[in-house]
C-alpha angles and dihedrals in degrees: 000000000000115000129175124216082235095060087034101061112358116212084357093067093124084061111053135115129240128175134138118284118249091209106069082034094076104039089053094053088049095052089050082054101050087053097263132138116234141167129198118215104190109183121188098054088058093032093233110177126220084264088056098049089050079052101052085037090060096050099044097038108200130211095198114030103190115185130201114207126178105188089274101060095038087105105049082047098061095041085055102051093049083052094045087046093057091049099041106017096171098052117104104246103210115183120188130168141106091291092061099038081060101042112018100146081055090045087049097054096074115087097227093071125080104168124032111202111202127205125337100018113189107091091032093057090040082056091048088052097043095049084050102049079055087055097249136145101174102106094166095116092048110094127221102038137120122199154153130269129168089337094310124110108231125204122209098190141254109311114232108251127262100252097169097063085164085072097066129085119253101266106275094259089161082067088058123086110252120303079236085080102050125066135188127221110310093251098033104085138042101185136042142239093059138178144161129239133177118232097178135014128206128051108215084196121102107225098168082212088070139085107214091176103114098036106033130213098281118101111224120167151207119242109253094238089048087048093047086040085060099044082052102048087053084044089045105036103016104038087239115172104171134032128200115218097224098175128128085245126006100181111037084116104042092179083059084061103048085049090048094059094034093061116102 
């Protein structure tokens, strides 16, 4: 959804980070996969506005809109799907992100959305749209959902983790506008282009400062030679010179890290 620097930071706004987020990411380059068509409209780094999303809705016209929201952009998110619910009323609005895996019976609660996607999201959303492209409506065997039905929420229960993250396609970084147009925290990089990635989910630690919700307590890793394949295809496609380990916890296994920067 659309976010200014301004909404982002405050009176910090020179100083905020923008790069592209992993999570849609994934599930984008597992939708191409799996043989469907799909478009990333990524906001904030082109400064698009709420009347230039409707714009590029009603020419795309989707049949499936999916948002991603953190606390700060919940906002913004909901504005967005009501607009995108006046301009295409038939289309399924599906939000995902660290805000409504906290916090899904709030999310609910606001008339755009029809699907909430908890946690990890990529299996769950390729089962919405493949339920969808069948012409289906009936989620009700895809965990870790939440949605509406004859004016109840209905939870489908936690969805098993992903342990094998070796499975799963490098996020669809070719469907983002150019890294050019993003930037990281002044101070935080010495070279550019620059992007993050994510080598391991889950943190099996308790700091009582962190939300676990979406990724669980449970460590699961990349292989080192997926991790390093990865780092060369954005060296090799994208000009990338520097990558940002954005995982919970980097370095729980710290045997897994030596391997990582001993793989060749």
């Amino acid at each position: 959804p659309p976010l200014t620097r301004q909404e982002a930071a405050g009176k910090m706004k020179g100083i905020v980070s923008l790069l592209p987020p992993l999570g849609i990411g994934y599930i984008a380059a597992l939708l191409e996969r799996e043989g469907f068509v799909v478009k990333i409209i990524d906001c904030p780094p082109l400064g698009l506005t709420h009347d230039d999303l409707c714009k590029d809705l009603a020419i795309e016209k989707p049949q499936i809109i999916g948002f991603t929201a953190t606390t700060i952009s919940i906002d913004s998110a909901i504005k967005a799907a009501r607009n995108a619910r006046a301009v295409l009323p038939h289309s399924l609005i599906v939000i995902g992100g660290p805000h409504v895996t906290a916090l899904p019976e709030e999310t609910m609660r606001n008339d755009p959305f029809d699907v909430v996607v908890l946690g990890e999201g990529e299996y769950s959303f390729l089962e919405i749209v493949q339920r969808v492209r069948n012409a289906s409506s009936d989620f009700s065997g895809i965990s870790g959902l939440m949605y509406r039905e004859n004016g109840e929420l209905i939870f489908t229960g936690q969805r098993a983790y992903i342990n094998d993250l070796d499975s799963l396609p490098f996020p669809a970084l070719h469907l983002f506008p150019p890294l050019s147009v993003y930037h990281p925290m002044p101070g935080n990089v010495r070279k550019t282009p620059y992007t993050q990635m994510m080598t391991s989910r889950g943190c099996p630690y308790q700091c009582t400062f962190c939300d676990r919700k979406v990724f669980g307590q449970l460590f699961r890793a990349r292989s080192p030679k997926n991790v390093v394949d990865e780092i060369e295809t954005l060296m090799e496609r994208f000009g990338v010179k520097e990558v940002k380990f954005n995982d919970d916890t980097f370095n729980v296994d710290l045997k897994r890290v030596i391997d990582i920067c001993e793989e060749r």
